[in-house]
Gaussian input, Z-matrix of N, CA and C with variables (Angstrom, degrees):
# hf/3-21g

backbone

0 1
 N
 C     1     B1
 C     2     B2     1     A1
 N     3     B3     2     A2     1     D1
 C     4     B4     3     A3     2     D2
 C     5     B5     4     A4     3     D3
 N     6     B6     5     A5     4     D4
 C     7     B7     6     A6     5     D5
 C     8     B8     7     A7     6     D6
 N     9     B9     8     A8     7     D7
 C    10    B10     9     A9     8     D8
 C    11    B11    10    A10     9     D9
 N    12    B12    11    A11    10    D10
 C    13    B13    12    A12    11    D11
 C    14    B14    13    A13    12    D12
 N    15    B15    14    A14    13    D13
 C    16    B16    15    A15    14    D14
 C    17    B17    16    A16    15    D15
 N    18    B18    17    A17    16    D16
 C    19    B19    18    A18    17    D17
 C    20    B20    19    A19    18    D18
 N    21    B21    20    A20    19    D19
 C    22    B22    21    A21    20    D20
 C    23    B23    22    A22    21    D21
 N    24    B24    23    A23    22    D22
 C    25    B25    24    A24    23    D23
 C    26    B26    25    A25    24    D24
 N    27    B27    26    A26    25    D25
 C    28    B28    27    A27    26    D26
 C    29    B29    28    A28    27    D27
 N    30    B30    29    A29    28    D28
 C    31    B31    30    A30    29    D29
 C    32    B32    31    A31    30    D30
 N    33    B33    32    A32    31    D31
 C    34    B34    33    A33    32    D32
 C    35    B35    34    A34    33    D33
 N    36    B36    35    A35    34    D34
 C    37    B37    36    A36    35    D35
 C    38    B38    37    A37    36    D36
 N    39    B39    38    A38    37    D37
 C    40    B40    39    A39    38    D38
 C    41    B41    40    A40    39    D39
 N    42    B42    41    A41    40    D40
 C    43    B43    42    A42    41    D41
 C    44    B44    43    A43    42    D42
 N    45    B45    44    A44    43    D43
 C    46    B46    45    A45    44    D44
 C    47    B47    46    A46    45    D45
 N    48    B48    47    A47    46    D46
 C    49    B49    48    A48    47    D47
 C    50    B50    49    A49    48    D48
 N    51    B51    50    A50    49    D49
 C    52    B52    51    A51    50    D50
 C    53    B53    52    A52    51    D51
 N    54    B54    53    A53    52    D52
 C    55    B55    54    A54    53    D53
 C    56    B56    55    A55    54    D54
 N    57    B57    56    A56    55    D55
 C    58    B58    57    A57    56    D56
 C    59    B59    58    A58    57    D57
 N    60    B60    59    A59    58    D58
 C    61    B61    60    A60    59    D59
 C    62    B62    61    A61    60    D60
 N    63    B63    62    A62    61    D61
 C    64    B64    63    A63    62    D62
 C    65    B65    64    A64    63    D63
 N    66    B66    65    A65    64    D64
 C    67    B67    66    A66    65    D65
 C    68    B68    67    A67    66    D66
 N    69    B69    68    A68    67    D67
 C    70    B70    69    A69    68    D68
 C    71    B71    70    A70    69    D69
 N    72    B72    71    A71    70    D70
 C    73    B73    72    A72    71    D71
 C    74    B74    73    A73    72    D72
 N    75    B75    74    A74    73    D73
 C    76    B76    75    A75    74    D74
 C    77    B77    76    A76    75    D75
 N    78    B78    77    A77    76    D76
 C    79    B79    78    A78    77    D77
 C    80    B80    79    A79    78    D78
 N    81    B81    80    A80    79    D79
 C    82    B82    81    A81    80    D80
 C    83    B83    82    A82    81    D81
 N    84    B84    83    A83    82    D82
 C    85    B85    84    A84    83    D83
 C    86    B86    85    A85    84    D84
 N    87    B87    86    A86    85    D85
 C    88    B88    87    A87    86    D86
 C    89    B89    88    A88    87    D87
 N    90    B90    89    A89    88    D88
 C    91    B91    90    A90    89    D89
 C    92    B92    91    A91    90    D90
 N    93    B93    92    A92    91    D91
 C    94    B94    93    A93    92    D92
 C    95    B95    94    A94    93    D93
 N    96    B96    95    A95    94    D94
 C    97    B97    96    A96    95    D95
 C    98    B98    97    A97    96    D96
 N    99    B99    98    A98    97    D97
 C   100   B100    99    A99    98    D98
 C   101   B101   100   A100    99    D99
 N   102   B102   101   A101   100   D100
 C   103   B103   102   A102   101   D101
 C   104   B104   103   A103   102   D102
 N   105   B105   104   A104   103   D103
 C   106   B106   105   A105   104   D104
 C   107   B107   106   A106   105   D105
 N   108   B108   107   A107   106   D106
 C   109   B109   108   A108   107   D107
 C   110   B110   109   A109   108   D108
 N   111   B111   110   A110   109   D109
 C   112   B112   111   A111   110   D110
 C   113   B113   112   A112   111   D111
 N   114   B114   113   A113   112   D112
 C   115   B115   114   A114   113   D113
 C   116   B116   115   A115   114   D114
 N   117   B117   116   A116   115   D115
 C   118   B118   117   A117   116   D116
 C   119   B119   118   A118   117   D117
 N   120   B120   119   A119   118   D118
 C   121   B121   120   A120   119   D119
 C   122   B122   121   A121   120   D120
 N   123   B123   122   A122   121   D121
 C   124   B124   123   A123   122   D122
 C   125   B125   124   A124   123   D123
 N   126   B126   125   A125   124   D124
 C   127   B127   126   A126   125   D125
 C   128   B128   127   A127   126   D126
 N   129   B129   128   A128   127   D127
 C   130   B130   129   A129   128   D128
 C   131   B131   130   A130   129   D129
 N   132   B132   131   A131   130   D130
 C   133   B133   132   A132   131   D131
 C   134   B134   133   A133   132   D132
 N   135   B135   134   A134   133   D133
 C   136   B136   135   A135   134   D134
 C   137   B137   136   A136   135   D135
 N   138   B138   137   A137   136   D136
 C   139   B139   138   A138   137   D137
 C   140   B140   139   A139   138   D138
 N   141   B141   140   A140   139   D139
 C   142   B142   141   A141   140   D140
 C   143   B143   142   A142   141   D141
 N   144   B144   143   A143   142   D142
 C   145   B145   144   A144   143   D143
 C   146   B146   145   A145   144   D144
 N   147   B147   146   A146   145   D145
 C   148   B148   147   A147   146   D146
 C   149   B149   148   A148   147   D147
 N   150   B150   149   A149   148   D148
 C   151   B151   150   A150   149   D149
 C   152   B152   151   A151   150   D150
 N   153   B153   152   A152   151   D151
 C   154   B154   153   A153   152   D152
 C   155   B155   154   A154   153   D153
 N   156   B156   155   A155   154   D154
 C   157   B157   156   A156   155   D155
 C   158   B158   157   A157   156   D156
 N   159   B159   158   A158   157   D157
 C   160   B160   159   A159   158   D158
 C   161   B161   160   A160   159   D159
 N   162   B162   161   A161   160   D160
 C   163   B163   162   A162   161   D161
 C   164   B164   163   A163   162   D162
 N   165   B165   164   A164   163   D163
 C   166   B166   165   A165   164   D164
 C   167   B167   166   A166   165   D165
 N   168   B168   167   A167   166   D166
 C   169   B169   168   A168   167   D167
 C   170   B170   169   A169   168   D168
 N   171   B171   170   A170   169   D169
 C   172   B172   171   A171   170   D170
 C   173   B173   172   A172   171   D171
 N   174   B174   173   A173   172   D172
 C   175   B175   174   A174   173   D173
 C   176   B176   175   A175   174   D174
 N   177   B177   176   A176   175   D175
 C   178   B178   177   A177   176   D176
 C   179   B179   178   A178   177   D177
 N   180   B180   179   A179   178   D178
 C   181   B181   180   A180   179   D179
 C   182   B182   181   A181   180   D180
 N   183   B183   182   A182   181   D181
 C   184   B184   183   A183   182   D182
 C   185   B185   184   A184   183   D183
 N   186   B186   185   A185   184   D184
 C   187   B187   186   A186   185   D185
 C   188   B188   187   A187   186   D186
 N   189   B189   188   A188   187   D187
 C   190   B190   189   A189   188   D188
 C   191   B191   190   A190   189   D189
 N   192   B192   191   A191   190   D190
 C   193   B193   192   A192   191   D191
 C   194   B194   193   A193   192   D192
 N   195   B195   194   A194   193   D193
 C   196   B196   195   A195   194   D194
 C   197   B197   196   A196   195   D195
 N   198   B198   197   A197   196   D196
 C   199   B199   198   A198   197   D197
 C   200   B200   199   A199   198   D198
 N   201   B201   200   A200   199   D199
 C   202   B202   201   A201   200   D200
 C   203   B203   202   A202   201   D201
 N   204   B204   203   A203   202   D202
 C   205   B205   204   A204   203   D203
 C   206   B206   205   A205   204   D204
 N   207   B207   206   A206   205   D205
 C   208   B208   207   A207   206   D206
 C   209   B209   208   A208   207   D207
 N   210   B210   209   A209   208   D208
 C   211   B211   210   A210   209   D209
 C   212   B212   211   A211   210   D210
 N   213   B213   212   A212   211   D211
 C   214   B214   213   A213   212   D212
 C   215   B215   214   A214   213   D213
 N   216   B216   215   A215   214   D214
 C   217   B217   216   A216   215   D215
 C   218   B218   217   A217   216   D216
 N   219   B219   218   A218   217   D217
 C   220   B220   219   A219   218   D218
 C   221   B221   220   A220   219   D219
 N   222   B222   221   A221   220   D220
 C   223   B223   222   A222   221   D221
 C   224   B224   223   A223   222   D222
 N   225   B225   224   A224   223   D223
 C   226   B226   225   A225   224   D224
 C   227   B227   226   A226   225   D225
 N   228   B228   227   A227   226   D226
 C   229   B229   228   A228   227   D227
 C   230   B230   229   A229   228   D228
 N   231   B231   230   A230   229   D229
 C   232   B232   231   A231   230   D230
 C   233   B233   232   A232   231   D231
 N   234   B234   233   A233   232   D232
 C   235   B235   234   A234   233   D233
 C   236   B236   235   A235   234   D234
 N   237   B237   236   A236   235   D235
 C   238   B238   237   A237   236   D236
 C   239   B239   238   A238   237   D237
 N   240   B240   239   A239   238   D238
 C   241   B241   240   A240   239   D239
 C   242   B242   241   A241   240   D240
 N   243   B243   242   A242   241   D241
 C   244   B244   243   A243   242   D242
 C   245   B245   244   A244   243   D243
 N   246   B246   245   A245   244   D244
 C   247   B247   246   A246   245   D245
 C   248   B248   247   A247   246   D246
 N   249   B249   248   A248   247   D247
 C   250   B250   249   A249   248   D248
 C   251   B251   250   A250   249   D249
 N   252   B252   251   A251   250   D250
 C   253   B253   252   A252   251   D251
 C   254   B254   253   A253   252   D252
 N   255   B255   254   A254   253   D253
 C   256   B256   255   A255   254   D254
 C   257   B257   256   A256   255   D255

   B1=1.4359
   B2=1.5251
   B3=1.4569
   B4=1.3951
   B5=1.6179
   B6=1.3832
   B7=2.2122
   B8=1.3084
   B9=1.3437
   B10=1.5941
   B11=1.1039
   B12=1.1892
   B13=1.1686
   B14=1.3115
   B15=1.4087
   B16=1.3555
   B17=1.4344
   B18=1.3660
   B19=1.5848
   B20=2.0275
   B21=1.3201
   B22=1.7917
   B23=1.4362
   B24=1.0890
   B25=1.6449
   B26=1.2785
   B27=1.5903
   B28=1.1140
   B29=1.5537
   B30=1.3375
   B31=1.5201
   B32=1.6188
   B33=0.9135
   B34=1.6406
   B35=1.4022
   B36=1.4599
   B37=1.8133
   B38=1.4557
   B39=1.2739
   B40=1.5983
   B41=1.3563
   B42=1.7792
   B43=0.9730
   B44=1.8123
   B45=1.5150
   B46=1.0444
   B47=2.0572
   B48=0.7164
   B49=1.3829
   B50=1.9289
   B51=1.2964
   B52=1.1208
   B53=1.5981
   B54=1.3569
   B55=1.4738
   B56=1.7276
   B57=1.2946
   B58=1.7290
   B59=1.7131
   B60=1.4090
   B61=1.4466
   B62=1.8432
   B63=1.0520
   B64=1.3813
   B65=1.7659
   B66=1.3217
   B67=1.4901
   B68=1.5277
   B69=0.7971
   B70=1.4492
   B71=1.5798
   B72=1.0143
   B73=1.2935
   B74=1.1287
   B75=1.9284
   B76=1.1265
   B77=1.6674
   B78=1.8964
   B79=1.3503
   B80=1.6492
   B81=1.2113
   B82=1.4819
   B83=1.6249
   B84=1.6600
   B85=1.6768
   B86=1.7467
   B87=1.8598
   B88=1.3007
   B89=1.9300
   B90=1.0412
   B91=1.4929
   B92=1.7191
   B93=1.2686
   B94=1.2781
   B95=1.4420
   B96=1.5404
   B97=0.9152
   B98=1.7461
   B99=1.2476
   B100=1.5239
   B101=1.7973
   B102=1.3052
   B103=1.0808
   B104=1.7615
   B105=1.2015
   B106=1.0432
   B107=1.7483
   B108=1.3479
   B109=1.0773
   B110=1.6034
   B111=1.2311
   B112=1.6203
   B113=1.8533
   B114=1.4062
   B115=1.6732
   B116=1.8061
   B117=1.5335
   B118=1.5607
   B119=1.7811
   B120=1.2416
   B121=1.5750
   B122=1.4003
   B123=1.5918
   B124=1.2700
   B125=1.0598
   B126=1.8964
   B127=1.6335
   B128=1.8437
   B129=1.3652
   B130=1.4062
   B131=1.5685
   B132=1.4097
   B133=1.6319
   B134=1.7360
   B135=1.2578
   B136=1.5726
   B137=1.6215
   B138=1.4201
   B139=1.6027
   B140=1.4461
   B141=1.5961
   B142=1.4112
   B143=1.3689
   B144=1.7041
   B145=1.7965
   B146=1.7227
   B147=1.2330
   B148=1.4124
   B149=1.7286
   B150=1.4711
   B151=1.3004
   B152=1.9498
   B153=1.5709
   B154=2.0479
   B155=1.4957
   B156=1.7927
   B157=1.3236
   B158=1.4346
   B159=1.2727
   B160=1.5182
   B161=1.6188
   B162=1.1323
   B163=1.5834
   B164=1.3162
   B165=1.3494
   B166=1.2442
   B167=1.6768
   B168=1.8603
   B169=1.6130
   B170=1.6634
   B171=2.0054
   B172=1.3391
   B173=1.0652
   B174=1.5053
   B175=1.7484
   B176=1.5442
   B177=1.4042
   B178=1.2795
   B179=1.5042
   B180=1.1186
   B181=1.3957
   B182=1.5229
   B183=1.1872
   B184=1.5690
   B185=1.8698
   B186=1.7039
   B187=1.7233
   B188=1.7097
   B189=1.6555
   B190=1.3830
   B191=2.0043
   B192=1.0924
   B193=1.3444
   B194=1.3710
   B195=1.6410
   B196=2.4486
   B197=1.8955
   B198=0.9445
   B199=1.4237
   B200=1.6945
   B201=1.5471
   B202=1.3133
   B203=1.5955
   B204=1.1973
   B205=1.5019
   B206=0.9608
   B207=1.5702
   B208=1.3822
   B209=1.4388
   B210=1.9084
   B211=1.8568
   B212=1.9131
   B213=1.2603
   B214=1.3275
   B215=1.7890
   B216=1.0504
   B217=1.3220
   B218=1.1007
   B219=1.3316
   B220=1.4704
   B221=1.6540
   B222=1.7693
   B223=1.3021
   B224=1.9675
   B225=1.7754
   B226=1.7280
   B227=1.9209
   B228=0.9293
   B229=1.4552
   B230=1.1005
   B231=1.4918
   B232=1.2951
   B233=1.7885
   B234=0.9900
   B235=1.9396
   B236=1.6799
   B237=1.3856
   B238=1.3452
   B239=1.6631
   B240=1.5087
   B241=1.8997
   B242=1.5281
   B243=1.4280
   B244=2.1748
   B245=1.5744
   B246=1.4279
   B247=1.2537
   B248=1.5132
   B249=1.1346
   B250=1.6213
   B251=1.6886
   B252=1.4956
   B253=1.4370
   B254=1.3900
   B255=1.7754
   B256=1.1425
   B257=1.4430
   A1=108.88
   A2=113.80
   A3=115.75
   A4=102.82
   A5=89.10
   A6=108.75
   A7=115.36
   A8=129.53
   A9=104.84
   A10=147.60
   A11=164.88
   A12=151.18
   A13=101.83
   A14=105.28
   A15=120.49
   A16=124.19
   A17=113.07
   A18=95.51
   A19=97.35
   A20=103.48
   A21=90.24
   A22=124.28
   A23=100.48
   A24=102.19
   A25=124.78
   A26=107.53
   A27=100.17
   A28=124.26
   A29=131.25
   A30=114.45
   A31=133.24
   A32=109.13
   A33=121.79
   A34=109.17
   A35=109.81
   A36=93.96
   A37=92.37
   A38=125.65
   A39=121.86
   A40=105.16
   A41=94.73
   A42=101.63
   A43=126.48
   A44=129.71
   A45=150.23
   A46=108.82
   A47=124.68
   A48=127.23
   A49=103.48
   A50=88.60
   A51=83.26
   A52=112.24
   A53=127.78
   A54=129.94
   A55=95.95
   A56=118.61
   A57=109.54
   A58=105.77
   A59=118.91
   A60=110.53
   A61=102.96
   A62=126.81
   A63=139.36
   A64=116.76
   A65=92.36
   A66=97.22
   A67=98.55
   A68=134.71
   A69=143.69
   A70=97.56
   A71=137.87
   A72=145.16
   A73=120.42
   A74=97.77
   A75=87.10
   A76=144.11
   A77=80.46
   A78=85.09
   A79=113.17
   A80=124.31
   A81=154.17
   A82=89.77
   A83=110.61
   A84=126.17
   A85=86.70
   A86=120.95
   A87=142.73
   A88=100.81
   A89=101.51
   A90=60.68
   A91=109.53
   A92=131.96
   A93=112.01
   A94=124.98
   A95=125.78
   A96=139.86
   A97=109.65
   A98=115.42
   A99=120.45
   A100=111.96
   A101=130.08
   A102=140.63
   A103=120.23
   A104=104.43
   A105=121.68
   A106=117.18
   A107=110.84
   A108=119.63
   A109=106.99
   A110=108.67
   A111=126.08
   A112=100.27
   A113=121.01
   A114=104.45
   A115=88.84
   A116=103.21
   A117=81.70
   A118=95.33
   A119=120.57
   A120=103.96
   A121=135.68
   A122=112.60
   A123=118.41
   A124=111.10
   A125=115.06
   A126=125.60
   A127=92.45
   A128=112.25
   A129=96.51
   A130=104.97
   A131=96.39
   A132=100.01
   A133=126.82
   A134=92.43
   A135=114.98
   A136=110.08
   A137=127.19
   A138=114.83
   A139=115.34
   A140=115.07
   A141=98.34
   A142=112.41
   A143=92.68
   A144=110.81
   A145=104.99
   A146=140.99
   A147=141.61
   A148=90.30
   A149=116.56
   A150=107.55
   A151=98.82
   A152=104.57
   A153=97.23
   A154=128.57
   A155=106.98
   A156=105.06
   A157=121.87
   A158=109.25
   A159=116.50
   A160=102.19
   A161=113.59
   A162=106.52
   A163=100.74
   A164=151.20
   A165=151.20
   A166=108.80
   A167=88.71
   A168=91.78
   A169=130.02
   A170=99.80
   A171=95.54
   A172=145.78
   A173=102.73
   A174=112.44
   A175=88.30
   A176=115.78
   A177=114.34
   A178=113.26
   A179=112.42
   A180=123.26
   A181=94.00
   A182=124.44
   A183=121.49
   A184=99.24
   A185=106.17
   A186=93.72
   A187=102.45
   A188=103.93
   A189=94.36
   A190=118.55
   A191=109.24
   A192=120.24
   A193=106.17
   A194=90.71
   A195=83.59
   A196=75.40
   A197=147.21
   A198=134.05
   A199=101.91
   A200=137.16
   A201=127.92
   A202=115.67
   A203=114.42
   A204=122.64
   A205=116.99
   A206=124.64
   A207=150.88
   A208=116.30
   A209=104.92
   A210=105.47
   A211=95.16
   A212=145.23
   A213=142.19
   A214=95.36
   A215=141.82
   A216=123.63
   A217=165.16
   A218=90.46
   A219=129.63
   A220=125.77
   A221=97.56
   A222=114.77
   A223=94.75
   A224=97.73
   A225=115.04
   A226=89.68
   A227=123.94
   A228=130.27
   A229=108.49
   A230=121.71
   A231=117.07
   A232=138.50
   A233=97.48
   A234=113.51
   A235=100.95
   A236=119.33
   A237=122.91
   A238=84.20
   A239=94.57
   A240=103.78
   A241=128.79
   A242=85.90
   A243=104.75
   A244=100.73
   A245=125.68
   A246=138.74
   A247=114.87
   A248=101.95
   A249=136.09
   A250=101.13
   A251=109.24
   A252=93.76
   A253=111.60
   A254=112.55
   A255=94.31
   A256=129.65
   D1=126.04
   D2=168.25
   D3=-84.17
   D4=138.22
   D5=163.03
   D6=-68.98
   D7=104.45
   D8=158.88
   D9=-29.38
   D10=177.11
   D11=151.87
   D12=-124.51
   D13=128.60
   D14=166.63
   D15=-50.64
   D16=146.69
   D17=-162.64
   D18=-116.32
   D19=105.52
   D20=-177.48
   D21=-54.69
   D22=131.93
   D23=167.32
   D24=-63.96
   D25=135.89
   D26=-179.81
   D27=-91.04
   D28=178.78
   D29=161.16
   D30=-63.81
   D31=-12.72
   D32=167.84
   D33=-75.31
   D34=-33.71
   D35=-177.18
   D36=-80.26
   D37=-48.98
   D38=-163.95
   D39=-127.18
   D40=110.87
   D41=-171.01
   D42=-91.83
   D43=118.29
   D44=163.31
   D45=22.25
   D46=164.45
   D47=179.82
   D48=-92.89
   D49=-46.98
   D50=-175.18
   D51=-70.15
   D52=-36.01
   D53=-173.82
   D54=-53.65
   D55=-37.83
   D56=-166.68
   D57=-94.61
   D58=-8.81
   D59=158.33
   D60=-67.95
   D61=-61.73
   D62=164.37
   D63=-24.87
   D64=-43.82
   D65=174.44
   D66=-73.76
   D67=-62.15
   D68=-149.82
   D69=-86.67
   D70=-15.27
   D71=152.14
   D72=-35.49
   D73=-53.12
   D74=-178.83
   D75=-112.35
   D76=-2.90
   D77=-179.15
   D78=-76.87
   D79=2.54
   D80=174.86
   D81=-54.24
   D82=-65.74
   D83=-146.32
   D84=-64.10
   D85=-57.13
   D86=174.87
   D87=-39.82
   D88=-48.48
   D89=-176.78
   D90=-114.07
   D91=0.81
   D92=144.76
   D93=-46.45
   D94=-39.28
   D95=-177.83
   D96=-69.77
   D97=-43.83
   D98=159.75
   D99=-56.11
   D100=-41.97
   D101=-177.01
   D102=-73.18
   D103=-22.33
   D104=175.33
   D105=-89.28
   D106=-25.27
   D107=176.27
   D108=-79.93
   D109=-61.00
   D110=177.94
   D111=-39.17
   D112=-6.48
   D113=-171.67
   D114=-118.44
   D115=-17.46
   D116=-174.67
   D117=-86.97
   D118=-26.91
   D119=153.35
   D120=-41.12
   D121=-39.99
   D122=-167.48
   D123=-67.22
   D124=-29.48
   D125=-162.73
   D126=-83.97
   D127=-25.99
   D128=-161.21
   D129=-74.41
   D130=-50.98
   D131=164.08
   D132=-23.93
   D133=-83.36
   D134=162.97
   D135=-31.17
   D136=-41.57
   D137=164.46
   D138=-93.75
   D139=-9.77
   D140=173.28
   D141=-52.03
   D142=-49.93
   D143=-169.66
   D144=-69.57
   D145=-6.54
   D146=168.75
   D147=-74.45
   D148=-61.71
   D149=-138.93
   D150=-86.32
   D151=-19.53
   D152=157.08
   D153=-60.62
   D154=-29.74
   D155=169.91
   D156=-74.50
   D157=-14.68
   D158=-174.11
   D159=-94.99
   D160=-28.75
   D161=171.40
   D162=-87.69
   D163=10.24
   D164=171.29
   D165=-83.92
   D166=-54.41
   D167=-178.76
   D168=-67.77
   D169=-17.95
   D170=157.69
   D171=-102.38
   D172=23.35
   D173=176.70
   D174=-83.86
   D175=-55.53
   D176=-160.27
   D177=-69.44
   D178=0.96
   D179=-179.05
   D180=-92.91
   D181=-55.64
   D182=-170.09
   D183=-62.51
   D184=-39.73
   D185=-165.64
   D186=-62.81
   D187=-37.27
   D188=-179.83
   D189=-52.20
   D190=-30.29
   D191=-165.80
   D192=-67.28
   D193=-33.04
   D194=-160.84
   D195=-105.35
   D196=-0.35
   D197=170.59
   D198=-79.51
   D199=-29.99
   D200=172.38
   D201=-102.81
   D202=-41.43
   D203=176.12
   D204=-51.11
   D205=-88.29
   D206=168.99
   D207=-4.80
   D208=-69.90
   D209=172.98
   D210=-72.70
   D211=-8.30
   D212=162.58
   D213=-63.58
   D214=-75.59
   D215=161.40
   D216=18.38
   D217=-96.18
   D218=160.72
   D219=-52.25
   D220=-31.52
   D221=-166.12
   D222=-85.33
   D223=-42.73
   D224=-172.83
   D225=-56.42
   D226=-47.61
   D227=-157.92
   D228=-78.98
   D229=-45.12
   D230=155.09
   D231=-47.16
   D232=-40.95
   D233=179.26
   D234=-74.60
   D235=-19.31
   D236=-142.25
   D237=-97.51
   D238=-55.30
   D239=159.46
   D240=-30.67
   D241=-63.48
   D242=179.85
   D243=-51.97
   D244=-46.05
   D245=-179.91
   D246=-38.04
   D247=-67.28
   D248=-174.06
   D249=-52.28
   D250=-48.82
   D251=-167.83
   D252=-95.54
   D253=-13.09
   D254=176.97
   D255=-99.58

């Protein structure tokens, strides 16, 4: 009967303790670094949507303006006219 011989492992099949702290090191750094990005998105978002409501409130601020002013105007400019010629 032949003995087997054990066959040593090498470091490529099993890899080191330290190589998988290293691994995990870094995918740690990857996604803090992903996580960190994902909030400066969140803020940009978050002011896109501040700064649409604020351009919302000043359209409607301007329609309110030329919806009372404007025929207020028009009406002053008019009489101011009638004035003039008569």
């Amino acid at each position: 009967m032949t003995k087997k011989k054990k066959k040593k492992n090498s470091q490529k099949d099993n890899p080191s303790l330290e190589v998988i702290k290293n691994t995990v090191k870094h995918i740690k750094e990857k996604v803090d670094k992903f996580c960190d990005q994902m909030k400066s998105v969140e803020k940009n978002l978050i002011q896109v949507s501040l700064n649409k409501q604020s351009i919302n409130t000043l359209k409607n601020n301007v329609k309110n303006i030329n919806d009372t002013r404007i025929p207020n105007i028009k009406r002053l400019c008019f009489r101011k006219y009638l004035f003039r010629i008569c």
